[in-house]
C-alpha positions as CSV (number, residue, x, y, z in Angstrom):
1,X,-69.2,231.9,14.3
2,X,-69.6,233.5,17.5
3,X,-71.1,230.3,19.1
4,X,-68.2,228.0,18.4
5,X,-66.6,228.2,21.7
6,X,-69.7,227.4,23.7
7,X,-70.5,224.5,21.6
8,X,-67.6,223.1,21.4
9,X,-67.4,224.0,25.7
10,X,-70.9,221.7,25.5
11,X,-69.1,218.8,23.4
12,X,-66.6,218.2,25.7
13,X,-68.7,218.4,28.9
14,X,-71.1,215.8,27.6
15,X,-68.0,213.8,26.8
16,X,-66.4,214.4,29.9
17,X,-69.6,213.6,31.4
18,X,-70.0,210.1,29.8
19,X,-66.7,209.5,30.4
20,X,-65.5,209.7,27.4
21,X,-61.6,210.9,26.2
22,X,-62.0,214.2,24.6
23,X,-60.4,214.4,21.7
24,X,-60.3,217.3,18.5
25,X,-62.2,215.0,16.5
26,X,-65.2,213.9,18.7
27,X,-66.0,217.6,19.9
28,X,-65.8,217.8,16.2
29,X,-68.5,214.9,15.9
30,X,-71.0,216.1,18.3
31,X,-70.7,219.7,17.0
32,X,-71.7,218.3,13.4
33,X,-74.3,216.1,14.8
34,X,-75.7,219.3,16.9
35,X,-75.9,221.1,12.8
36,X,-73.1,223.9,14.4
37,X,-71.1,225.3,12.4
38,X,-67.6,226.1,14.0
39,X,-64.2,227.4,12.7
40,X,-61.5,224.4,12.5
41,X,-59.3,225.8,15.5
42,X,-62.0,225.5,18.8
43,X,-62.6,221.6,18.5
44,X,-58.4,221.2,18.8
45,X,-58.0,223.9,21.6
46,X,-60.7,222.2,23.7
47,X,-59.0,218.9,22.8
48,X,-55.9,220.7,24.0
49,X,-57.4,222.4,27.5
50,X,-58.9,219.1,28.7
51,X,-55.1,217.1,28.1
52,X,-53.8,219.8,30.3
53,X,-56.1,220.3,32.5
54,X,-58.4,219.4,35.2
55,X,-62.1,219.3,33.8
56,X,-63.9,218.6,37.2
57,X,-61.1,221.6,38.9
58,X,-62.4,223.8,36.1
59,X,-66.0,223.1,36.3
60,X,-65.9,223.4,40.2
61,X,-64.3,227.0,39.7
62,X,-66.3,228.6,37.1
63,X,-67.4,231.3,38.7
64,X,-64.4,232.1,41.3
65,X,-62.9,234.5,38.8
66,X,-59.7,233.3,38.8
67,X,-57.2,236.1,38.7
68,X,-58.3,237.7,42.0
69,X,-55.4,237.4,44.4
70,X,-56.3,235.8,47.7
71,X,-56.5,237.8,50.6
72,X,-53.8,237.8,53.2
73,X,-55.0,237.5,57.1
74,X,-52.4,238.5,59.4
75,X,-51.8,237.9,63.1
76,X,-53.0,239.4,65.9
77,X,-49.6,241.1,67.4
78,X,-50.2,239.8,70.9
79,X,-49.1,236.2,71.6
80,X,-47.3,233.7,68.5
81,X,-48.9,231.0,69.8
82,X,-52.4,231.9,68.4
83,X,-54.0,231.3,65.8
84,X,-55.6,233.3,63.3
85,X,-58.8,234.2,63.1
86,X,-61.0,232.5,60.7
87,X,-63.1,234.2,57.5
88,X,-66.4,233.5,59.1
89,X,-65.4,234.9,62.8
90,X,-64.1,238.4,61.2
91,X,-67.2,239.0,59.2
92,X,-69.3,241.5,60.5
93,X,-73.0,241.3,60.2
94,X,-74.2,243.7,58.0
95,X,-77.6,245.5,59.0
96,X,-80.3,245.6,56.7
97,X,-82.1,248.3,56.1
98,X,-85.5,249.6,57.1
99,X,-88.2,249.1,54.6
100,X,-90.0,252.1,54.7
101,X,-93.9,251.8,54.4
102,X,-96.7,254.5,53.4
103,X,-97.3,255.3,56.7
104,X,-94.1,256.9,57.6
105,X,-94.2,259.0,54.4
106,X,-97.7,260.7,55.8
107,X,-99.5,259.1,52.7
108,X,-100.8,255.8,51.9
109,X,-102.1,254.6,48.3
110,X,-105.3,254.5,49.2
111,X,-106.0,257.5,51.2
């Protein structure tokens, strides 16, 4: 089913939530208990991923698409001694624009 991966991703947050180890066969539990049907492989490859990794790293970087390559600052060619400038000092404020209203098109709705 196509749902199998996302209930078996909601098993093993509740477990991780309560604290629980997450093993193949209580994602498997819950699942049943939740009347999903999923194929026999997801429960063990979720079992798998939370052995291996981090479910609090994972869950904190869920939506920092991963595979972008972080970007490289370099430094200022005058003086060694300085430091670089931070991300929120190089931003430039970006100007909104101009909401334009009835009046400046000549018309208005209720004319």
């Amino acid at each position: 089913m196509a749902c199998g991966n996302i209930a078996c991703t909601y098993a093993a947050l509740i477990l991780h939530d309560d604290g629980i180890p997450i093993t193949a066969e209580k994602i498997s539990t819950l699942v049943k208990s939740a009347n999903v049907t999923v194929e026999a492989y997801w429960p063990s490859l979720f079992a798998k991923l939370a052995e291996k990794r981090n479910l609090d790293d994972l869950i904190l970087n869920a939506g920092s698409g991963g595979c972008a390559a972080p970007a490289a600052v370099s430094a200022p060619a005058g003086g060694a001694g300085s430091a670089a400038p931070t991300a929120a000092a190089v931003e430039e404020k970006k100007e909104e624009p101009k909401e334009e209203s009835d009046d400046d098109m000549g018309f208005s709705l209720f004319d």
